[in-house]
MITIRO-899104 format. One line per 5 residues: number of its first residue (from 1); their letters; for each residue z, y, x of C-alpha. Coordinates in nm, 2 decimals. Each point is the difference from the previous one (the first is absolute). Example, Ala and Ser with C-alpha at 12.3 -4.5 7.8 and 13.67 -1.06 7.14 Angstrom:
<recs>
1	AS	0.78:-0.45:1.23 ~ -0.07:0.34:0.14
</recs>
This chain:
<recs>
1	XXXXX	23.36:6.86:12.73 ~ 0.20:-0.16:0.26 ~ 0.02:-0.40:-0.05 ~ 0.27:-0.20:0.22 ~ -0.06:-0.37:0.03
6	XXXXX	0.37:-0.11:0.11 ~ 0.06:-0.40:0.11 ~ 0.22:-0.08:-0.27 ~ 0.18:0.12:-0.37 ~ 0.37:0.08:0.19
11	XXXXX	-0.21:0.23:0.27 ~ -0.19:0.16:-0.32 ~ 0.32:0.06:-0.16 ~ 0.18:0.16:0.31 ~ -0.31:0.21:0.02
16	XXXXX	0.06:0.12:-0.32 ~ 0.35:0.08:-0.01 ~ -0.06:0.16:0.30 ~ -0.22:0.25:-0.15 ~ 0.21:0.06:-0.30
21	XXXXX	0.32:0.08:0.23 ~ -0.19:0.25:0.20 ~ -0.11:0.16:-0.28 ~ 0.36:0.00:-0.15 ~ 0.16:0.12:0.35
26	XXXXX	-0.24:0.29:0.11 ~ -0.01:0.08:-0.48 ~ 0.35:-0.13:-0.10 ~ -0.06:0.13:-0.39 ~ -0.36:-0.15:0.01
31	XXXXX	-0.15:-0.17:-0.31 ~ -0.09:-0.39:0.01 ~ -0.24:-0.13:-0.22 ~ 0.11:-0.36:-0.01 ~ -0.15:-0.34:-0.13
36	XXXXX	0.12:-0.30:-0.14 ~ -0.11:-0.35:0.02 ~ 0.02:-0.28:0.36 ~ -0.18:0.23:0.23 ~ 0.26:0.26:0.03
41	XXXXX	0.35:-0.25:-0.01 ~ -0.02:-0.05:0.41 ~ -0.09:0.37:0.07 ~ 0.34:0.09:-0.27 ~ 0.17:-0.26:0.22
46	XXXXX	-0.07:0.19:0.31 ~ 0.12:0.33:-0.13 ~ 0.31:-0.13:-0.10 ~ 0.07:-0.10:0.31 ~ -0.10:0.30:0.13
51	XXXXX	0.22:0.15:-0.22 ~ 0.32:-0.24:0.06 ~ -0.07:0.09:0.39 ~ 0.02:0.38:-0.07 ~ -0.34:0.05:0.12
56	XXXXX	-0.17:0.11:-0.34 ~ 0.19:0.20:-0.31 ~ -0.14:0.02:-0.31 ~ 0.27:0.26:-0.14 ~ -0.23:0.27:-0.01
61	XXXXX	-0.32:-0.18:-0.10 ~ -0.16:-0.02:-0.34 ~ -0.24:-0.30:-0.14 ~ -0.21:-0.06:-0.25 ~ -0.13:-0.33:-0.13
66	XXXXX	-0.36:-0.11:-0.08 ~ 0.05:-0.14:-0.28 ~ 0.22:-0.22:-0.26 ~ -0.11:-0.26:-0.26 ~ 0.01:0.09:-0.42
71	XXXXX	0.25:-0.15:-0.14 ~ 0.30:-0.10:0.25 ~ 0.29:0.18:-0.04 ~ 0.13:0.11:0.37 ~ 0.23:-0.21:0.02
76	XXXXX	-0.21:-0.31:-0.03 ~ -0.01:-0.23:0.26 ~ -0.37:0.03:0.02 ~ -0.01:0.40:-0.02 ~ -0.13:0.20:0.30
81	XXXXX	0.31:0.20:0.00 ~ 0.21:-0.34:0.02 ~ -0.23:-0.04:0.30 ~ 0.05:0.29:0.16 ~ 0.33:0.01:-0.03
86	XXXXX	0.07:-0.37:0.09 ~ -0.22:0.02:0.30 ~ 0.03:0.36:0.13 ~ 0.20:0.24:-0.19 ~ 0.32:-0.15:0.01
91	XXXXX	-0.02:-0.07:0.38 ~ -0.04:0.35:0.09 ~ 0.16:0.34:-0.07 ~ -0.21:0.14:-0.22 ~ 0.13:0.20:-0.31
96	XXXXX	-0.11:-0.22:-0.30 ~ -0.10:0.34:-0.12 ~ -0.21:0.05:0.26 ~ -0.23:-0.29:-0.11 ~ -0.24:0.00:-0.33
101	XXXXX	-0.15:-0.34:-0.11 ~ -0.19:0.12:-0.28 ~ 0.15:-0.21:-0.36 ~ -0.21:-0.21:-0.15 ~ 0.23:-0.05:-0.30
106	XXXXX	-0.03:0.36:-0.05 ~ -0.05:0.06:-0.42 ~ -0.24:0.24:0.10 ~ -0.21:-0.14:0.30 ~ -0.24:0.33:0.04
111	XXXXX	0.34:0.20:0.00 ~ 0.06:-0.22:0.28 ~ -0.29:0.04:0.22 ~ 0.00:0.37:-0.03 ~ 0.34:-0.03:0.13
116	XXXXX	-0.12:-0.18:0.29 ~ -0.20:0.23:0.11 ~ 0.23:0.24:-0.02 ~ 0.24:-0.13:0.19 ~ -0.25:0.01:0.29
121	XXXXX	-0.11:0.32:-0.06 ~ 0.42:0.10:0.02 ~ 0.09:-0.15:0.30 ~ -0.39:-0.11:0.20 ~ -0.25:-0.01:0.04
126	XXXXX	0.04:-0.34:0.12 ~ 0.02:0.02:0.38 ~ -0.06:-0.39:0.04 ~ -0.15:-0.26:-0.21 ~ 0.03:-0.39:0.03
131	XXXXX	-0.28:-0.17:-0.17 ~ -0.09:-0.40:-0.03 ~ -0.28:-0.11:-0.09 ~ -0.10:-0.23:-0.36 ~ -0.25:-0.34:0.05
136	XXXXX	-0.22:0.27:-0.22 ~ 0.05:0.29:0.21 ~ 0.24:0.20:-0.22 ~ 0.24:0.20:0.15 ~ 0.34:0.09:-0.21
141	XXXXX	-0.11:-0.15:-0.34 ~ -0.34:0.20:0.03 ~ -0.27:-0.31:-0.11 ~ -0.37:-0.01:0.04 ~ -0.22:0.19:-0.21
146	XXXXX	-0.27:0.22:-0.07 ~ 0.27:0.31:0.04 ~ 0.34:0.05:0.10 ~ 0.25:0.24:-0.13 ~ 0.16:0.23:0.25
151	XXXXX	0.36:0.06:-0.10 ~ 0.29:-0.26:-0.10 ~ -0.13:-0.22:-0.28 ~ 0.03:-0.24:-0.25 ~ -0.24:-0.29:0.08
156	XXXXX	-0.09:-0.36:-0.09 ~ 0.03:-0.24:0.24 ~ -0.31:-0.26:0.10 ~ 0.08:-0.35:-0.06 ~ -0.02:-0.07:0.40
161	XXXXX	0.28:0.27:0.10 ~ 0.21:-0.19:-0.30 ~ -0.08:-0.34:0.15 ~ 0.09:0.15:0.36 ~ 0.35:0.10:-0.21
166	XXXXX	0.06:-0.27:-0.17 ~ 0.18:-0.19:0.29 ~ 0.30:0.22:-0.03 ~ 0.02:-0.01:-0.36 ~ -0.03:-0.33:-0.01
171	XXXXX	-0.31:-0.03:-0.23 ~ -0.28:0.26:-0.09 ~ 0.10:-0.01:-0.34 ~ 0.33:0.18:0.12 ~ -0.22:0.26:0.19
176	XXXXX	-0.05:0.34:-0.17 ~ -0.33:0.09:-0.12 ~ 0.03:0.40:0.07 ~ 0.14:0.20:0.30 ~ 0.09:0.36:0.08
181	XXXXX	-0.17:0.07:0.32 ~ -0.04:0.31:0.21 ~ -0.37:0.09:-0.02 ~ -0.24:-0.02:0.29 ~ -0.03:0.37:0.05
186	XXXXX	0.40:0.03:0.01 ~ -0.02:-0.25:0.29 ~ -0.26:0.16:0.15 ~ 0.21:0.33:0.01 ~ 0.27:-0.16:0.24
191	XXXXX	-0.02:0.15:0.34 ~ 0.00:-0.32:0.20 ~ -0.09:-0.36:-0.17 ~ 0.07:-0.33:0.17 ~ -0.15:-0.30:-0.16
196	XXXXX	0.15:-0.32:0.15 ~ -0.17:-0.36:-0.09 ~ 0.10:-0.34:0.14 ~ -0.22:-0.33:-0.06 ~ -0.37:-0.14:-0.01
201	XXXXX	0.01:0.03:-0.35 ~ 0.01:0.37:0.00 ~ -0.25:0.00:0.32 ~ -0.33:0.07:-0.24 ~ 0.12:0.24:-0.20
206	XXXXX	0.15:0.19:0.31 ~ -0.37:-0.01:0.10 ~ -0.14:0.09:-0.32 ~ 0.24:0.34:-0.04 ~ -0.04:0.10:0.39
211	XXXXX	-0.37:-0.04:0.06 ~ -0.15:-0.04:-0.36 ~ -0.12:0.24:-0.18 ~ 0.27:0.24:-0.19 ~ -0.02:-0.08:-0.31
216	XXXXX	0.21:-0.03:-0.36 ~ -0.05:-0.36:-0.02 ~ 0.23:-0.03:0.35 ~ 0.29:0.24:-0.02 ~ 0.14:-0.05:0.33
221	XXXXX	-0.37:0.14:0.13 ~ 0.09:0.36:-0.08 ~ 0.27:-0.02:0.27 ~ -0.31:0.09:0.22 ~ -0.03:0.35:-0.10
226	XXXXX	0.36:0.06:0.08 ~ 0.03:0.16:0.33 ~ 0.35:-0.19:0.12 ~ 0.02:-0.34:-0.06 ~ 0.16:-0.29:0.21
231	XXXXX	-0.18:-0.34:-0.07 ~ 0.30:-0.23:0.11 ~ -0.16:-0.42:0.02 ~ 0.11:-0.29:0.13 ~ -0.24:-0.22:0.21
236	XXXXX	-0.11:-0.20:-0.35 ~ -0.08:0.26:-0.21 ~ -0.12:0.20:0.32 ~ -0.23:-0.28:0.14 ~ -0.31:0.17:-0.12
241	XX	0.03:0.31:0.19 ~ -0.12:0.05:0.33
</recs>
């Protein structure tokens, strides 16, 4: 496990992209396993960039979401593949089909995950994973508890990842109780996994899942028995490490 304290959240970013366009320039047809939420927005920002410079090209490339709330059609405002596409996708030259974001409005939602694994099992594995981290430790949708599942799931989301939510939805009551989220053991199939966090906030739990025992009850903790992994921090939610 390789952890990178960098001085500040536009360094972390650049870091990242960095790693992702290397990957894309020396694997052009390589398979991204992408995530949604405010850590990833500035490392999207960089690509595009990278992109609009002609340094990166994504024409090749295939992704694949973590995950995508029950419920919202894709096309709401509030849909992972709204945010993907508002803050990456259509910035870059990558086929839509290229991209899956599995459907959380799917009629049959086990259909749904099976075909989420399959499309990494078509065009992966997944070369490169980005990861944040949850106050909880969950990674993807994947919450605390006495066991995890190991492929793309249906799960019920813990009243503090709701709350964490609820500030772009306006009001938890607006938040989805249930998620489709690729399982822990998918994730841990990806060939190289970054996990990026930014904030003192997220400074304890970074602590807990690096040094703590691995363990159910912390999700992000069984990132230690992966043998690739790039621990991106700023100095805030780095501070403990020496």
């Amino acid at each position: 496990m390789n952890i990178r304290i960098l001085n500040s959240r536009e360094d972390l970013n650049a870091t990242a992209a960095a790693v992702i366009a290397s990957l894309l320039l020396s694997k052009p047809q390589a398979m991204l396993g992408l995530a949604t939420g405010s850590t990833p927005i500035g490392i999207y920002q960089h690509l595009a960039d990278m992109y609009r410079k002609e340094q990166v090209s994504f024409a090749r490339a295939y992704s694949v979401n973590l995950d995508e709330y029950v419920g919202l059609p894709p096309e709401h405002p509030q849909s992972y593949r709204s945010f993907m596409n508002e803050h990456l996708f259509q910035h870059i030259d990558i086929p839509i089909s290229h991209t899956h974001v599995p459907d959380g409005n799917a009629v049959d939602l086990a259909a749904e995950c099976a075909a989420h694994e399959q499309a990494i099992l078509d065009h992966g594995p997944v070369d490169l994973q980005l990861l944040g981290i949850g106050h909880n430790g969950h990674i993807g949708f994947n919450e605390p508890g006495h066991s995890l599942a190991g492929a793309t799931h249906v799960v019920d989301l813990k009243e503090s990842t709701r709350s964490a939510n609820a500030r772009f939805f306006g009001e938890i009551d607006a938040v989805p109780r249930q998620a489709v989220t690729m399982g822990v053991g998918t994730i841990l199939k990806a060939k190289q996994i970054i996990l990026v966090a930014f904030g003192a906030d997220k400074a304890d739990i970074i602590k807990q899942a690096l040094t703590g025992p691995v363990t159910t009850e912390c999700p992000a903790s069984l990132l230690q028995c992966h043998p690739n992994v790039l621990i991106l921090l700023d100095q805030k939610a780095g501070g403990w490490f020496n």
